[in-house]
ZATOR-94599 format. One record per residue: residue number from 1; x, y, z of N, C-alpha, C in turn. Coordinates in steps of 0.1 Angstrom, whole numbers, padded with zeros to 4 digits. Last residue first. Layout:
// ZATOR-94599
<node NUM,<X,Y,Z>,<X,Y,Z>,<X,Y,Z>>
...
// end
This chain:
// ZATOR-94599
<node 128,<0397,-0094,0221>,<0398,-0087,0237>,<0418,-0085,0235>>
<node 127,<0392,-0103,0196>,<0394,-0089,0195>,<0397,-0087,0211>>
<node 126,<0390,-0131,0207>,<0400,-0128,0195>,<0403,-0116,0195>>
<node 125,<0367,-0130,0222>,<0381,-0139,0229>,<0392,-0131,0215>>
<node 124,<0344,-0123,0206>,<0346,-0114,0214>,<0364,-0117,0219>>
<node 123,<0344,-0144,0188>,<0346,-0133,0179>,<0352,-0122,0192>>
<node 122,<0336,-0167,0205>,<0349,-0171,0201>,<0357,-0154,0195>>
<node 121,<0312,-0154,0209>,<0319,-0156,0218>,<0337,-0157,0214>>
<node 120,<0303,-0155,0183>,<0300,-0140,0193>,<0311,-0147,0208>>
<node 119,<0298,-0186,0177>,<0305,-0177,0173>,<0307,-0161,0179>>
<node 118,<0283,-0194,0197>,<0296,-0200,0196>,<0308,-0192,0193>>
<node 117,<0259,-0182,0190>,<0264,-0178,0201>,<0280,-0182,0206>>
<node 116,<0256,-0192,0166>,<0257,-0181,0167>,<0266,-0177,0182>>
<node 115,<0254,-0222,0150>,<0263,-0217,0163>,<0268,-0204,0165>>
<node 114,<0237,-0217,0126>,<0236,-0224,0137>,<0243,-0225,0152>>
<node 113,<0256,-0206,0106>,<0246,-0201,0112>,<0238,-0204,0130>>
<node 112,<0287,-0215,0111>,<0277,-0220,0107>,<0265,-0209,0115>>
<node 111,<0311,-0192,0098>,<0308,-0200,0109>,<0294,-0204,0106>>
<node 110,<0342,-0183,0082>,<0328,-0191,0079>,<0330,-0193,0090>>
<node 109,<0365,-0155,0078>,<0362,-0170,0087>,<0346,-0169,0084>>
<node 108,<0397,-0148,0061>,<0380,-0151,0059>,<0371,-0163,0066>>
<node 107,<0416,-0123,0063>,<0412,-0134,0065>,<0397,-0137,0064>>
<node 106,<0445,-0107,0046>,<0435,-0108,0051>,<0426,-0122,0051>>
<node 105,<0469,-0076,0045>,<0468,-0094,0046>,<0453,-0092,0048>>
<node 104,<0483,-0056,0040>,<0480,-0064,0031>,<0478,-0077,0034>>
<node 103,<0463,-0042,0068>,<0473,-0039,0057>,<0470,-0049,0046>>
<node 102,<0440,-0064,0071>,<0446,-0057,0081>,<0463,-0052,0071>>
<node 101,<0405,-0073,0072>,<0414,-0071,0064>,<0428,-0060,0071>>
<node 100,<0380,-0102,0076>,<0392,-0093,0084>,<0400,-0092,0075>>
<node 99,<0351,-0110,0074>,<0366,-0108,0070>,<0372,-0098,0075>>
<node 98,<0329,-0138,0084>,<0335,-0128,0091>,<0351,-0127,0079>>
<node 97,<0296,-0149,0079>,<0312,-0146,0072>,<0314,-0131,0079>>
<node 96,<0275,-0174,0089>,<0278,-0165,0091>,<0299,-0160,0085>>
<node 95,<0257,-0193,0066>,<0268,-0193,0071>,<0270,-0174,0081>>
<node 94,<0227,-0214,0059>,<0233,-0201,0060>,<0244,-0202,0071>>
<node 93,<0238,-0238,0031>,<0231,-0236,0044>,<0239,-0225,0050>>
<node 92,<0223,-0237,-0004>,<0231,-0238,0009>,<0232,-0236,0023>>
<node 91,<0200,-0255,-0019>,<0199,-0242,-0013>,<0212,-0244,-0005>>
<node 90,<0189,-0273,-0036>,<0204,-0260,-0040>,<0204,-0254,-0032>>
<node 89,<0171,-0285,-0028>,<0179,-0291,-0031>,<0194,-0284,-0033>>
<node 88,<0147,-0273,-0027>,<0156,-0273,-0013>,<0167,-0275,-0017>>
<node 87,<0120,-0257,-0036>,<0126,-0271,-0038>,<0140,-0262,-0029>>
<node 86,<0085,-0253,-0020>,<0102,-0246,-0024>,<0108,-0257,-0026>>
<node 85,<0056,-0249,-0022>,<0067,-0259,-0015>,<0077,-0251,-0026>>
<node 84,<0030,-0229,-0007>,<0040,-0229,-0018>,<0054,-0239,-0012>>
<node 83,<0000,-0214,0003>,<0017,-0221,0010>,<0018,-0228,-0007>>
<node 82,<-0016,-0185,0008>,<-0014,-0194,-0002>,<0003,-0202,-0003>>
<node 81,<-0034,-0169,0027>,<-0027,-0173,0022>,<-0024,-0186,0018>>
<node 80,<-0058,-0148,-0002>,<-0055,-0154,0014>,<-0047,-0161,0013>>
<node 79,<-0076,-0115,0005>,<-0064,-0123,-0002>,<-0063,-0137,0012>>
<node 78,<-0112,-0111,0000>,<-0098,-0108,0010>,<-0086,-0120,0003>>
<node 77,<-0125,-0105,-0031>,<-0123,-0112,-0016>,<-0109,-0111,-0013>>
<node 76,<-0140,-0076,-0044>,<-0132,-0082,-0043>,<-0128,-0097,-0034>>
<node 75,<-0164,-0056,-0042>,<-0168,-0074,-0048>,<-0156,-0084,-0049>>
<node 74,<-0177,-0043,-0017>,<-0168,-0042,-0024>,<-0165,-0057,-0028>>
<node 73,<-0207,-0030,-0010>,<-0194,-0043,-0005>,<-0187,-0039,-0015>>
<node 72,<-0226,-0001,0000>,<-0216,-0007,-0009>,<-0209,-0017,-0001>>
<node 71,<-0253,0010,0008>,<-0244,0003,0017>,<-0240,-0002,0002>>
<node 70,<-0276,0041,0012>,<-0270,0029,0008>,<-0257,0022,0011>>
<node 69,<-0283,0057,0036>,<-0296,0043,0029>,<-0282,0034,0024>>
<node 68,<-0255,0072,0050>,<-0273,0073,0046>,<-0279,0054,0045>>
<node 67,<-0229,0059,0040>,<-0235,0068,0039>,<-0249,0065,0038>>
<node 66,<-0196,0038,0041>,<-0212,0035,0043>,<-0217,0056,0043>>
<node 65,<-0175,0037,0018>,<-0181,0046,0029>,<-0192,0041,0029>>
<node 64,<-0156,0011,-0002>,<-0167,0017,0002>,<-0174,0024,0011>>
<node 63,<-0123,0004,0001>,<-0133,-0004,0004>,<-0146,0013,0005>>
<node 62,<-0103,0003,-0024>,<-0109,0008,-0015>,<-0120,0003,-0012>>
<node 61,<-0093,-0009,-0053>,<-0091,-0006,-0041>,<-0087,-0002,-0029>>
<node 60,<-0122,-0012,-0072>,<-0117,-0020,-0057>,<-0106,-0017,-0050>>
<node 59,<-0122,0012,-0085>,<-0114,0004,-0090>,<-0111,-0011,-0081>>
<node 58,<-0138,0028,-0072>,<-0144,0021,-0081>,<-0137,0013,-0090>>
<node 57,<-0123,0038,-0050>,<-0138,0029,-0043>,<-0141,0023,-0061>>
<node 56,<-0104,0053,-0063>,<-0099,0038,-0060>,<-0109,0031,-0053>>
<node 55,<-0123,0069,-0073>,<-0122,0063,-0082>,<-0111,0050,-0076>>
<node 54,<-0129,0083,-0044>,<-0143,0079,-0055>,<-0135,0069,-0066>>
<node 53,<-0103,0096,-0040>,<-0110,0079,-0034>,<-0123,0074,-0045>>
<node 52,<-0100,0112,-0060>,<-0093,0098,-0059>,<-0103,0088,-0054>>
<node 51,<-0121,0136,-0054>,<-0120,0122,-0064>,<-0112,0110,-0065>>
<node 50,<-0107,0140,-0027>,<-0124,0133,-0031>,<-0129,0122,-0041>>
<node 49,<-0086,0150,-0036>,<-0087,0137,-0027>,<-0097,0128,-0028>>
<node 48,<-0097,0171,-0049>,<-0089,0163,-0055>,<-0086,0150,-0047>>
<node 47,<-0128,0183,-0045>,<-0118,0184,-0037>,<-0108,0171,-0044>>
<node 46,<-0146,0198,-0076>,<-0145,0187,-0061>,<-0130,0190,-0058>>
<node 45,<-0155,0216,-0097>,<-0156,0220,-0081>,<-0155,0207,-0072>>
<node 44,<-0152,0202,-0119>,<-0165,0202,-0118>,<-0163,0207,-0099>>
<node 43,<-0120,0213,-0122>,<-0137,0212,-0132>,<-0150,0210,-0126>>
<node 42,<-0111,0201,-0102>,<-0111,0213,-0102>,<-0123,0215,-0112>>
<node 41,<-0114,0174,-0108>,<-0118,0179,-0099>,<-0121,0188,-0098>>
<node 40,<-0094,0176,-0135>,<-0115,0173,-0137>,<-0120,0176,-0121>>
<node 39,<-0070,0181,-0125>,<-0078,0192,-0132>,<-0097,0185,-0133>>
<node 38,<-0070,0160,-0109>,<-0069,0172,-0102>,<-0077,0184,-0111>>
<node 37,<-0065,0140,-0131>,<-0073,0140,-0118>,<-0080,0153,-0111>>
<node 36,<-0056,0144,-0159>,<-0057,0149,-0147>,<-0063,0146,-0139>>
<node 35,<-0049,0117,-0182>,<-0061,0123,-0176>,<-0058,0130,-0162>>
<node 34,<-0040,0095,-0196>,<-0032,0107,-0194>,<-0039,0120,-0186>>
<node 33,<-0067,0080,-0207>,<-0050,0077,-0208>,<-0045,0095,-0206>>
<node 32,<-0091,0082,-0186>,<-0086,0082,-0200>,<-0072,0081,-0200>>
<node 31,<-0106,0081,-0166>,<-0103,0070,-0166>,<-0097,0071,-0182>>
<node 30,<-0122,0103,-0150>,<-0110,0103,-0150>,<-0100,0087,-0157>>
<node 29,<-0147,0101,-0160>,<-0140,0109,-0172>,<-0127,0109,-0165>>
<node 28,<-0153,0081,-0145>,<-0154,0078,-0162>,<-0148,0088,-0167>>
<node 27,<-0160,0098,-0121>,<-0149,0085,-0127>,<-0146,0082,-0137>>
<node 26,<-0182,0115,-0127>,<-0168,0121,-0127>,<-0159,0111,-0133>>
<node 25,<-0200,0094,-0133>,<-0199,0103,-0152>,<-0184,0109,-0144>>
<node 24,<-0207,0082,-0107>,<-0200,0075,-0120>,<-0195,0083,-0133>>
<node 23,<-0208,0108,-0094>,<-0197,0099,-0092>,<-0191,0090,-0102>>
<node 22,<-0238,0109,-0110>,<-0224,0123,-0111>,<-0211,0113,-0106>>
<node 21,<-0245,0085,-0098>,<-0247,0086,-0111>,<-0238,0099,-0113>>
<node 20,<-0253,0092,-0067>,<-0239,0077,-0075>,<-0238,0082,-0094>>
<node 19,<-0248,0123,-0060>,<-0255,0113,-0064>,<-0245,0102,-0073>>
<node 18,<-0233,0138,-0034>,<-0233,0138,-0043>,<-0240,0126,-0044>>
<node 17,<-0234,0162,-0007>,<-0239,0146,-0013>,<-0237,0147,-0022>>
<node 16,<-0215,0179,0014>,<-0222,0177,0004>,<-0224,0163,0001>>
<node 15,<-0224,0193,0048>,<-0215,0182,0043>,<-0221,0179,0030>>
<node 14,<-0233,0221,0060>,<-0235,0216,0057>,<-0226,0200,0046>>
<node 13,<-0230,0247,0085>,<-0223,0245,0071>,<-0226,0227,0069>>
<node 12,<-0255,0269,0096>,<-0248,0258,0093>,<-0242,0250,0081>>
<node 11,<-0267,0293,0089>,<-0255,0299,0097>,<-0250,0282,0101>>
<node 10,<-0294,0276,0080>,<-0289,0294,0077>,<-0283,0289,0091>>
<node 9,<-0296,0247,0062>,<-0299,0254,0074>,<-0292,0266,0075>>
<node 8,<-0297,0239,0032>,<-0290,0242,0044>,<-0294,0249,0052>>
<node 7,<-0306,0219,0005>,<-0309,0221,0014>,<-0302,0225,0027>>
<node 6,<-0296,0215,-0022>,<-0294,0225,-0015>,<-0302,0227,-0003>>
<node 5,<-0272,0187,-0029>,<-0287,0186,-0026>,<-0286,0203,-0023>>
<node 4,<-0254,0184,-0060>,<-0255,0187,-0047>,<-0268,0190,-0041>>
<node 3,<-0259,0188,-0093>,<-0254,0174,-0083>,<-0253,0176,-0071>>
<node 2,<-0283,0194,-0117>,<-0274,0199,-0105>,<-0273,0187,-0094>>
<node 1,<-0272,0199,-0149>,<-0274,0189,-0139>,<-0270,0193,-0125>>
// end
């Protein structure tokens, strides 16, 4: 089966095609439990990147190269978001915690999240 077109112009290097049907028989054979990637690339002469994408274009995801004639979508739909109520009732309310440990003594100051600036100020007056 030959899978690349040979038509090249003498002294230009040419970009290979491959046909959807060789894409699908490569994929399929990278899709076994334990399966090289690299080595079936190397097998049938592809570039090991090549085939990834070919196989995350055929696992969705990847979205599809436009090429030539044909045009692939990819059948997935875009995620979207999805609000979620949270129950509240346990939640505590965020504290800022300052400890200070100094030989054997040591202190533990809670400040309310809420009076940040309260707190950075009172925190600056203590250590000056």
């Amino acid at each position: 089966m030959n899978t690349i077109e040979e038509e090249v112009l003498p002294g230009r290097r040419r970009r290979r095609r491959y046909s959807a049907e060789f894409k699908a028989q490569v994929v399929s054979a990278c899709q076994g439990p334990g399966v090289s990637l690299a080595a079936i690339a190397l097998n049938h002469k592809l570039n090991a990147n090549l085939l990834r994408r070919w196989v995350e274009q055929a696992e969705g995801k990847r979205p599809a190269l436009v090429t030539g004639d044909e045009v692939t979508v990819p059948s997935a739909t875009a995620p979207a978001f999805v609000s979620l109520a949270l129950e509240t009732k346990h939640v505590q309310p965020i504290a800022i915690r300052i400890d200070v440990r100094r030989a054997d003594q040591s202190i533990t100051i809670t400040w309310p999240a809420s009076e940040t600036a309260q707190c950075a100020a009172w925190l600056r007056e203590w250590l000056a």
